[in-house]
KOLTI-843997 format. One line per field, with one value per residue (C-alpha): residue number from 1; residue in three letters; x, y, z. Coordinates in nm, 2 decimals. Each point is the difference from the previous one (the first is absolute). Layout:
lumlo [NUM  ...]
baba [ALA  ...]
u [X  ...]
v [Y  ...]
w [Z  ...]
//
This chain:
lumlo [1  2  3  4  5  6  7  8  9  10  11  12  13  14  15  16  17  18  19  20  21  22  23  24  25  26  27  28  29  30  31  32  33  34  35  36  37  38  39  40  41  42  43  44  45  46  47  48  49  50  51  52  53  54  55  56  57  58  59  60  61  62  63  64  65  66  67  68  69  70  71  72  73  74  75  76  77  78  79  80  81  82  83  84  85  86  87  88  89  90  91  92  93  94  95  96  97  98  99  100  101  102  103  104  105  106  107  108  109  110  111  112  113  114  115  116  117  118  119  120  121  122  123  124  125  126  127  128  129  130  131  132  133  134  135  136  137  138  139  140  141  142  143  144  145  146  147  148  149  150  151  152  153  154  155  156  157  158  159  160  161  162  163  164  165  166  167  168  169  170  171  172  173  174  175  176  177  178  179  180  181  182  183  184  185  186  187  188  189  190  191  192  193  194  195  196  197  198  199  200  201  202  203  204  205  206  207  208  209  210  211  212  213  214  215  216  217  218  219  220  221  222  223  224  225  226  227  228  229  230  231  232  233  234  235  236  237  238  239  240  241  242  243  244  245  246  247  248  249  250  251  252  253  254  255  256  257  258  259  260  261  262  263  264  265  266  267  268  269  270  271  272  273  274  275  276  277  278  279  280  281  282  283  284  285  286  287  288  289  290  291  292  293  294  295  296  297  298  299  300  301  302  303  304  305  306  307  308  309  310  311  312  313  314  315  316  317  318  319  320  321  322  323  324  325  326  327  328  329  330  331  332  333  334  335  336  337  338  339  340  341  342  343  344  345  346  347  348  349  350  351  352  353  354  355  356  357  358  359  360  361  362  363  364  365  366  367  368  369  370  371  372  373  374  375  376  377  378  379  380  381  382  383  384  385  386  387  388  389  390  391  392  393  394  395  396  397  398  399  400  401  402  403  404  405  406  407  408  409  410  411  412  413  414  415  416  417  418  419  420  421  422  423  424  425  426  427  428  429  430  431  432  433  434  435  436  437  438  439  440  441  442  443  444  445  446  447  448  449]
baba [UNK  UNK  UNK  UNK  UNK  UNK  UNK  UNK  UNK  UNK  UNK  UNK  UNK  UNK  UNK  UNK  UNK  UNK  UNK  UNK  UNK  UNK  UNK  UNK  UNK  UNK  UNK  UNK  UNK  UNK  UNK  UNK  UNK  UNK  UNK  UNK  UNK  UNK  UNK  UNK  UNK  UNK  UNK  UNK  UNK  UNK  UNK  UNK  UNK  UNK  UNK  UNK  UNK  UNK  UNK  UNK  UNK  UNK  UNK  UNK  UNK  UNK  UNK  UNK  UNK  UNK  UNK  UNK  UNK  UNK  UNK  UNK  UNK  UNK  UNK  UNK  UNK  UNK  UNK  UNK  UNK  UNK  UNK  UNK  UNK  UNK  UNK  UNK  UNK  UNK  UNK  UNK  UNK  UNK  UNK  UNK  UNK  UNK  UNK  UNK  UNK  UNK  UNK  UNK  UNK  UNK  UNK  UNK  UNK  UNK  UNK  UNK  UNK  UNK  UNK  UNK  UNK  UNK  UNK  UNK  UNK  UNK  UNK  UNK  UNK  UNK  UNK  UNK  UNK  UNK  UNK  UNK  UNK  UNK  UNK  UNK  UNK  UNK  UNK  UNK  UNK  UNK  UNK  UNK  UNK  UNK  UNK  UNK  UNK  UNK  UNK  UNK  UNK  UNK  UNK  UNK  UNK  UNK  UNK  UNK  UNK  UNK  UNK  UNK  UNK  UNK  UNK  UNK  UNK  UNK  UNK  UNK  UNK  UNK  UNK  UNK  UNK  UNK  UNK  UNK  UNK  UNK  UNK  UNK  UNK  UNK  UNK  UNK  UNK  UNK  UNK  UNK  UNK  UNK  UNK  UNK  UNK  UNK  UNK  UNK  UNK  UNK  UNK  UNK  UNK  UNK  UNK  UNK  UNK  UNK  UNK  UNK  UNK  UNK  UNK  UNK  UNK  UNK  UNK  UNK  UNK  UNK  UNK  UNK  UNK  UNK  UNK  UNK  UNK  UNK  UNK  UNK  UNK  UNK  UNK  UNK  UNK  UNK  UNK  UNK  UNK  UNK  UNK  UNK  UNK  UNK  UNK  UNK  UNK  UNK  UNK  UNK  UNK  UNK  UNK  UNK  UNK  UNK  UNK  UNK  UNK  UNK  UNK  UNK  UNK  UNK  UNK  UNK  UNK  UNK  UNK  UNK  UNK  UNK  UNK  UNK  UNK  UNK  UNK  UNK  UNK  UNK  UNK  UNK  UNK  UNK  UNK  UNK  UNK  UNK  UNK  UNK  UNK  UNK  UNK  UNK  UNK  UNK  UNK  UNK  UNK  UNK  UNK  UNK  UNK  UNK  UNK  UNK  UNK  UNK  UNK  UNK  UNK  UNK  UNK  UNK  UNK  UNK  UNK  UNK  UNK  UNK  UNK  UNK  UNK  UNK  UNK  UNK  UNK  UNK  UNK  UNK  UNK  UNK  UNK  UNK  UNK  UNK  UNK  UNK  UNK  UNK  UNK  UNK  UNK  UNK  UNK  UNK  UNK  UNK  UNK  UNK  UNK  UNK  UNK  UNK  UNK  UNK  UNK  UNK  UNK  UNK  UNK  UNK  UNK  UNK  UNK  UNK  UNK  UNK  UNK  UNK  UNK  UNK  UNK  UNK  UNK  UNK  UNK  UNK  UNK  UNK  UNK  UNK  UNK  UNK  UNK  UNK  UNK  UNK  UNK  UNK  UNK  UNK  UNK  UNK  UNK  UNK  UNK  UNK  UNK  UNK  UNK  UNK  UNK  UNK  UNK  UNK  UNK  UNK  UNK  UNK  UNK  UNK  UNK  UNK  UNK  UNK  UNK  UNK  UNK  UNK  UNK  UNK  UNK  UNK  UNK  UNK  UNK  UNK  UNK  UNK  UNK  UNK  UNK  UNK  UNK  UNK  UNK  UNK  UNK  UNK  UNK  UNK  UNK  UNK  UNK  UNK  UNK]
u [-0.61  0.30  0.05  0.29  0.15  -0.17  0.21  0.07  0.03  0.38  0.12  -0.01  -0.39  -0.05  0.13  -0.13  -0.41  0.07  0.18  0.29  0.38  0.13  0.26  -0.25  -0.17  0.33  0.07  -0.35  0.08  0.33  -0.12  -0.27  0.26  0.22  -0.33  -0.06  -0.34  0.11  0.20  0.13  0.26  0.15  -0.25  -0.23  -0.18  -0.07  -0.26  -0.12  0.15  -0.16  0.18  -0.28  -0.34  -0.32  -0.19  0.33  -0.04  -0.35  -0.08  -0.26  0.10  -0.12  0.15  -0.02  0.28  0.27  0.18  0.31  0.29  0.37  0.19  0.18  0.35  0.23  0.20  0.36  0.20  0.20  0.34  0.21  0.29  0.10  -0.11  0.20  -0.22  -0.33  0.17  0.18  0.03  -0.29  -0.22  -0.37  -0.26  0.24  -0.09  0.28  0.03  0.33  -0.20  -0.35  -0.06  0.05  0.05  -0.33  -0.20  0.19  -0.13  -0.35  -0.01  0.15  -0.26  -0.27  0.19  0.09  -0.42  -0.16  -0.39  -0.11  -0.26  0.22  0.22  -0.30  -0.11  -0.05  -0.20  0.04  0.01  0.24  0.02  -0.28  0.21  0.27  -0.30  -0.10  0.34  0.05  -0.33  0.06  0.36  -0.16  -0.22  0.18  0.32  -0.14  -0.33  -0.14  -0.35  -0.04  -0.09  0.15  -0.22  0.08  0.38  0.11  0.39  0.24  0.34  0.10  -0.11  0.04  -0.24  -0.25  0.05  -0.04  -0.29  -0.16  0.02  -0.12  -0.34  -0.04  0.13  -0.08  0.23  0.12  -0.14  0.17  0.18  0.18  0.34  0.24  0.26  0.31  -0.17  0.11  0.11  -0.16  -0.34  0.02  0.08  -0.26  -0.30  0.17  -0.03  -0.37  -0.02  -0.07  0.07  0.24  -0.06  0.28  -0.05  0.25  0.10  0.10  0.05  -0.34  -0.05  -0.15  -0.15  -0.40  -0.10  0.13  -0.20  -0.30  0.01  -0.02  -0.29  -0.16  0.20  0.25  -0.06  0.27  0.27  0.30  0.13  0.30  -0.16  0.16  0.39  -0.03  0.24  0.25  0.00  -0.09  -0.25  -0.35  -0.36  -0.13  -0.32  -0.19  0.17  -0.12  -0.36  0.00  0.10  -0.28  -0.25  0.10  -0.04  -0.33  -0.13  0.11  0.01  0.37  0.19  0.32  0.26  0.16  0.35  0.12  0.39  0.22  -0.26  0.13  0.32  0.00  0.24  -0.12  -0.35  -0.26  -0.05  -0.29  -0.33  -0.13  -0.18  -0.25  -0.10  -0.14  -0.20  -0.37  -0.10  0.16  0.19  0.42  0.13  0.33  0.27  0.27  0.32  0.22  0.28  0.13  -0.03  0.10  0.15  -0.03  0.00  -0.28  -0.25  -0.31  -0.20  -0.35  -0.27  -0.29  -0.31  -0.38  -0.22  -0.24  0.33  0.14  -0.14  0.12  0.31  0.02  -0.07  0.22  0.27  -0.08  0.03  0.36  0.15  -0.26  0.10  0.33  0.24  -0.09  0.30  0.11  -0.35  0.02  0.28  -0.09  -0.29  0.20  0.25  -0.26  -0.19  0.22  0.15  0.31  -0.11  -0.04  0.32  0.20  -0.19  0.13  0.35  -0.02  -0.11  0.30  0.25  -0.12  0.00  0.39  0.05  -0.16  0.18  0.30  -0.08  -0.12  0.34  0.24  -0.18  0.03  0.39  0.13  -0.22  -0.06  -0.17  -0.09  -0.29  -0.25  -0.20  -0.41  -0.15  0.09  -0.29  -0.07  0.02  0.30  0.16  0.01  0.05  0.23  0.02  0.31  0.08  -0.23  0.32  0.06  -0.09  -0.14  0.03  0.36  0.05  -0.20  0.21  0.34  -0.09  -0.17  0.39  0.17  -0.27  -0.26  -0.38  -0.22  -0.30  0.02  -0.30  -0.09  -0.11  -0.30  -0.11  -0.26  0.09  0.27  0.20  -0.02  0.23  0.37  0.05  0.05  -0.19  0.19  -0.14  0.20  -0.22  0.26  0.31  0.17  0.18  0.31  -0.11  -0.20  0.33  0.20  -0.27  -0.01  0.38  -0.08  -0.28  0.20  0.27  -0.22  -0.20  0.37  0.13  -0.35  -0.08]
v [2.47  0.20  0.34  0.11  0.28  -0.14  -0.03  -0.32  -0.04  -0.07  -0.37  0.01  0.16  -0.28  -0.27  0.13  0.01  -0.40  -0.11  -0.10  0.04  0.28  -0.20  -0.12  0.35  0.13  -0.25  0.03  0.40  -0.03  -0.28  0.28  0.22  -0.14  -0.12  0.35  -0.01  0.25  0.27  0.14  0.31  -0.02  0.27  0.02  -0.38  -0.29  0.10  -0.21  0.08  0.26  -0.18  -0.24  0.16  -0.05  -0.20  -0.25  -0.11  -0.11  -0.40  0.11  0.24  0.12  0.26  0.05  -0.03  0.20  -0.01  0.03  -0.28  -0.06  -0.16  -0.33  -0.05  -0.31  -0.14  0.05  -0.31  -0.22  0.23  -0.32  -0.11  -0.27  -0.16  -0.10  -0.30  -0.02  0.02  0.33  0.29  0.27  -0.22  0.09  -0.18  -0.29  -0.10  -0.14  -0.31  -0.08  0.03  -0.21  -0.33  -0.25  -0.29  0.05  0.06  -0.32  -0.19  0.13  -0.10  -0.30  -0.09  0.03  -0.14  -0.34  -0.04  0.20  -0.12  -0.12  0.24  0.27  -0.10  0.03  0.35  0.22  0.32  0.24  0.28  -0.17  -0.21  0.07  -0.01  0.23  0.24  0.00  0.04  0.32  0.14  0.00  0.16  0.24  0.13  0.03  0.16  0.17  0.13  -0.21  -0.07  -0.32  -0.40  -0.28  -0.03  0.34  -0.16  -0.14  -0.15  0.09  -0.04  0.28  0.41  -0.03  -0.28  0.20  0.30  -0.19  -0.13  0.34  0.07  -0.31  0.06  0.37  0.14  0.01  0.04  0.42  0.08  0.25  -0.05  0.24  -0.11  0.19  0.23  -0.09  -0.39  -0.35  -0.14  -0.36  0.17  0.22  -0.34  -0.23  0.28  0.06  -0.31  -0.06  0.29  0.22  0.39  0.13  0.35  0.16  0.23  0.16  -0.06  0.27  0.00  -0.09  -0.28  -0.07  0.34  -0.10  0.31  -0.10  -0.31  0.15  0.22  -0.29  -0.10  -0.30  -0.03  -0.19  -0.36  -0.04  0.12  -0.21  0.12  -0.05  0.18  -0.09  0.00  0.20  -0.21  0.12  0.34  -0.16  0.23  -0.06  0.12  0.26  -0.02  0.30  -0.24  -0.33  0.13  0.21  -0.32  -0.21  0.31  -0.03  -0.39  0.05  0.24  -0.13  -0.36  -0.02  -0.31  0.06  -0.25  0.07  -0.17  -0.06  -0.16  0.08  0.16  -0.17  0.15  0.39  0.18  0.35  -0.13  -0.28  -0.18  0.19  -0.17  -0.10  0.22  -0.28  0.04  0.33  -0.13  0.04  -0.07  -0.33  0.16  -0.10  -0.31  -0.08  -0.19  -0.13  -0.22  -0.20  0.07  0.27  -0.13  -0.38  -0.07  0.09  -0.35  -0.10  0.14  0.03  0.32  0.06  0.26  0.12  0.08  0.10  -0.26  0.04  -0.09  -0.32  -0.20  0.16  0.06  -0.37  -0.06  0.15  -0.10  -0.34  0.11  0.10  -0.30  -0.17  -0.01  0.10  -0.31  -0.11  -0.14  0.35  0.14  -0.29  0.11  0.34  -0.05  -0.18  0.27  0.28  -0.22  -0.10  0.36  -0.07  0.29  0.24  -0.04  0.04  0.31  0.16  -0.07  0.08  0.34  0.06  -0.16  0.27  0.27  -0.06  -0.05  0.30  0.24  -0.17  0.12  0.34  0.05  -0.16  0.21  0.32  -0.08  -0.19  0.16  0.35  0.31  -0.20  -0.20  0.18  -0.22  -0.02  -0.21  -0.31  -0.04  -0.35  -0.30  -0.20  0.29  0.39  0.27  0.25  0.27  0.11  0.31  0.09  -0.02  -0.37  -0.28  -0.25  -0.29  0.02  0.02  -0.31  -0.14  0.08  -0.10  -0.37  -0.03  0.02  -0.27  0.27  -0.02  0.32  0.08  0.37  0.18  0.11  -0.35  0.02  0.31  -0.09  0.27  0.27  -0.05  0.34  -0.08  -0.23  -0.17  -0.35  -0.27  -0.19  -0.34  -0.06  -0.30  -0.26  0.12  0.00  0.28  -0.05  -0.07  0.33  0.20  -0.18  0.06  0.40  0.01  -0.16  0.26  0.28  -0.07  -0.02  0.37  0.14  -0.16  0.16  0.34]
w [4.19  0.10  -0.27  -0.23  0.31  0.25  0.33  0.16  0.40  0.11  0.02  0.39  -0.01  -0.24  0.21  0.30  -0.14  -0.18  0.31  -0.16  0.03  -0.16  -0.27  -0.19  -0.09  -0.04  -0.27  -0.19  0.00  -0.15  -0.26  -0.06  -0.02  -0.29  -0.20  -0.05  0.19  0.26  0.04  0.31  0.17  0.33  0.23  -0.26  0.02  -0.26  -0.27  -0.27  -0.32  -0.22  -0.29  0.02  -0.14  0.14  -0.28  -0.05  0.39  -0.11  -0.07  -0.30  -0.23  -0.38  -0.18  -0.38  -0.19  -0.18  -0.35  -0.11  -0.12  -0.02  -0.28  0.06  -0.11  -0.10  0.28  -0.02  -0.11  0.24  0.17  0.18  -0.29  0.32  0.24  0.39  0.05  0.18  0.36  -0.08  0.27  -0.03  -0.22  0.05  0.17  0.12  0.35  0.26  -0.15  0.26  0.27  -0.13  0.24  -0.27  0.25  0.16  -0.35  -0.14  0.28  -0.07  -0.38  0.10  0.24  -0.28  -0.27  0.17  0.07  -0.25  -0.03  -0.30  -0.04  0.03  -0.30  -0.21  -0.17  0.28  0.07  -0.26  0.31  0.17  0.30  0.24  0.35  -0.14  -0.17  0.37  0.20  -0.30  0.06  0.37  -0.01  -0.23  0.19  0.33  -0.15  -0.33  0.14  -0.33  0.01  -0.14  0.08  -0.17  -0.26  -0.16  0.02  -0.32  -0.02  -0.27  -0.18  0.18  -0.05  -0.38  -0.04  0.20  -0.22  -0.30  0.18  0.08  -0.37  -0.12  0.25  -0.02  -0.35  -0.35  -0.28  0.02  0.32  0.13  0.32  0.23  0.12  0.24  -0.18  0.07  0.10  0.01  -0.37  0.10  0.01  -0.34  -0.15  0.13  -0.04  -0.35  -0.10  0.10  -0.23  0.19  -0.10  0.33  0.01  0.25  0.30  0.18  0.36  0.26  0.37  0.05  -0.23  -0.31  -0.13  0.01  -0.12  -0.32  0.04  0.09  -0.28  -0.27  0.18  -0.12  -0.31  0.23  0.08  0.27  0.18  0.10  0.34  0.23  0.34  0.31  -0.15  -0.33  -0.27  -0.03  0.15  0.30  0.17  0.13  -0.10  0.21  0.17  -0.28  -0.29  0.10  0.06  -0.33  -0.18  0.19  -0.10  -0.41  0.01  0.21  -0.21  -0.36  0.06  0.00  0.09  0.25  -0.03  0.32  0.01  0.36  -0.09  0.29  0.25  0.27  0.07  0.12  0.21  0.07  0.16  0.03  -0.35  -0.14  -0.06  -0.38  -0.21  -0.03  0.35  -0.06  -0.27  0.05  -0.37  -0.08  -0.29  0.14  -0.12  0.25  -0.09  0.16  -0.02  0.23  -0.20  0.17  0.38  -0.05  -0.33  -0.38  -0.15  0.23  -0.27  0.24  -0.02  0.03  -0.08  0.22  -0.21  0.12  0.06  -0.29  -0.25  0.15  -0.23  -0.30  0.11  0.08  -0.32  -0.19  0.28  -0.12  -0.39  0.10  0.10  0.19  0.35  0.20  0.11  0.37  0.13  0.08  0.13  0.23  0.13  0.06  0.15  0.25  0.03  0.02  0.27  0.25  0.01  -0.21  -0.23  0.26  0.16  -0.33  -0.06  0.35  -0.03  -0.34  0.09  0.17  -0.22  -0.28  0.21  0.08  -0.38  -0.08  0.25  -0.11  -0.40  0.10  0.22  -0.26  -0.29  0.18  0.13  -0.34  -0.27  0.13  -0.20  -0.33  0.18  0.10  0.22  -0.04  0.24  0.25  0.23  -0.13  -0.20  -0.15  -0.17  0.00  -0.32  -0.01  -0.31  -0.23  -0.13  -0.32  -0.17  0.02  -0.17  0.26  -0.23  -0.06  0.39  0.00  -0.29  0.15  0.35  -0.17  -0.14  0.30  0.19  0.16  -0.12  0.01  -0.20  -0.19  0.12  -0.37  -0.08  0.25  -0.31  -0.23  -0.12  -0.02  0.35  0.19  0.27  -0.07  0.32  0.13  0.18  0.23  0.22  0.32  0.12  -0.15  0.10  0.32  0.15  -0.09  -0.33  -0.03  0.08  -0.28  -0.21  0.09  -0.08  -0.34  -0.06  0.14  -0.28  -0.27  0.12  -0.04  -0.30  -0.20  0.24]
//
């Protein structure tokens, strides 16, 4: 096992003893790189990072526990007086939905609507179709680095559902679960609803802080987590984070609910592989969605759970609403399988990485010093921070009026905000409309700064 300082050999030494072409250690090193696993200076040589201590890079850990708590506040109310429609120009989480293949996916529901079998308009599988569990499990583990087969696969109304899910299987009324401060609304709602207590931990550069986690120790059922593309700051887990947090579910029977939404899309490096996948104690429950990388209203999500909960998570998948519709899981399965999903994905890739240079160019040229931006390195949209002086809420009020949608950063507060600043998707908009939209947003920054 390779030690926190320990040097590495170069890429071409590396190449040279696996008989390999240099490009693909070249690419492994600077993935490495930007996961935080290794560090490295020009002269000096590529060292594994210190950051990362010695008993967290261990599969088996115990450590006793710590103390102390934090007080959980109400959630501020609603900021958005109106609303520009649900098509309007930085709304988050909206996918290209201009650019989606709709004659080839009509074809394919189509083509199992005209000669659906009779036993397939019957109740179904409460987990979900069993070829689309598969072609999931498959993609999963090639592009997410899960570790999981098709019967750990269960399908669901989308991310929500498998939230509600999670808390359905795994909590008890006022458990106490950690969520990510600032964090995504949708998740405080459906883990508040369980009844679950959210108990809020503050996010930096790094990621969640899990030495606030660790310290609650076991008085913490779960923690709710947004790894690969932090919502909405954006950012990723570091390497010493995501093993900490394994090391406090390990150690205190903590449940992770890992939530994977828009993993799929990065720009500044190789999408980065699932928390799950470093999972050595079967405590990471991942969810994802194909909201994000096909389309919204689609409504197919699904959650990965360890083998020895299937079946109760099955169950109380079937309490829910019994079983998912299979008309559409047909016709995924189809479009997953004969490569239809894959091809999406890679000129998708591209078309948000246009989109997004176009946002961060506009903002900088037609909004200027009043948008500070955070963090652009992936996913459908990107944050940027106001000064402490204005109210992000009223930007998002005055921009909704004048047909722009944002989302005020102090909502994703469960308690007080400690940063204003605003949340802005570019995945829907094209790039003309992203530089209409800047101009908009520009006016409003000078009519309030």
């Amino acid at each position: 096992m390779l030690r926190p300082g320990q040097r590495l050999p170069s890429t071409r030494a590396l190449a040279t003893e696996l008989k390999i072409s240099r490009l693909p250690a070249v690419i492994a090193y600077e993935q490495l790189l930007h996961e935080g696993y290794i560090d490295g200076k020009v002269g000096v040589g590529t060292y594994v990072n210190v950051s990362i201590p010695d008993e967290l890079a261990k599969p088996i850990l115990v450590r006793g526990p710590a103390n102390p708590s934090r007080p959980v506040v109400a959630p501020p109310q609603s900021s958005v007086a109106s609303d520009p429609g649900p098509l309007g120009p930085f709304r988050v989480s909206l996918p290209a939905l201009d650019l989606f293949p709709g004659k080839l996916w009509s074809r394919l529901v189509y083509r199992h609507a005209k000669r659906l079998p009779i036993d397939l308009m019957a109740y179904g599988d409460p987990a979900g179709y069993l070829p689309l569990r598969e072609a999931i499990a498959q993609y999963l583990r090639a592009a997410r680095a899960v570790r999981c087969e098709a019967s750990q696969v269960l399908i669901t109304a989308g991310s929500q559902m498998a939230l509600q899910l999670c808390a359905m299987a795994l909590l008890k009324q006022g458990d106490a679960v950690c969520v990510e401060e600032p964090g995504y609304p949708g998740a405080r709602d459906a883990l508040r609803i369980a009844g679950a207590n959210l108990v809020p931990i503050s996010v930096d550069d790094e990621g969640i802080d899990v030495g606030a986690i660790a310290a609650l120790g076991g008085r913490v059922r779960a923690a709710y987590v947004t790894p690969s593309h932090q919502y909405p700051l954006g950012l990723s887990m570091t390497a010493s984070r995501r093993f900490g947090l394994l090391d406090w579910a390990q150690r205190n029977r903590g449940w992770i609910l890992e939530d994977d939404y828009d993993s799929e899309f990065r720009y500044a490096s190789r999408p980065i592989g699932s928390l799950q996948g470093l999972d050595t104690a079967s405590r990471v429950i991942y969810i994802g969605s194909f909201s994000k990388v096909l389309f919204p209203s689609l409504r197919v999500g699904y959650v990965v759970v360890p083998a020895d909960l299937s079946s109760a998570f099955a169950q109380m998948r079937e309490a829910l609403d019994i079983f998912s519709p299979v008309l559409y899981q047909l016709a995924l399965t189809d479009f997953i399988q004969e490569g239809h999903f894959a091809r999406h994905l890679r000129r998708m890739r591209a078309v948000y990485l246009s989109r997004r240079n176009s946002l961060v160019e506009c903002l900088r040229e037609r909004v200027g010093a009043p948008l500070e931006l955070y963090n652009a390195d992936a996913g459908l949209h990107l944050s940027a921070f106001l000064p402490e002086a204005v109210d992000d809420r009223e930007v998002v009020r005055m921009a909704a009026q004048r047909g722009v949608a944002a989302t005020a950063l102090s909502t994703c507060y469960v308690g007080r905000a400690s940063r204003s600043g605003l949340v802005l998707g570019f995945g829907g908009a094209n790039e003309r409309q992203i530089a209409r939209a800047a101009r908009t947003l520009g006016g409003v920054l000078r009519d309030l700064v």
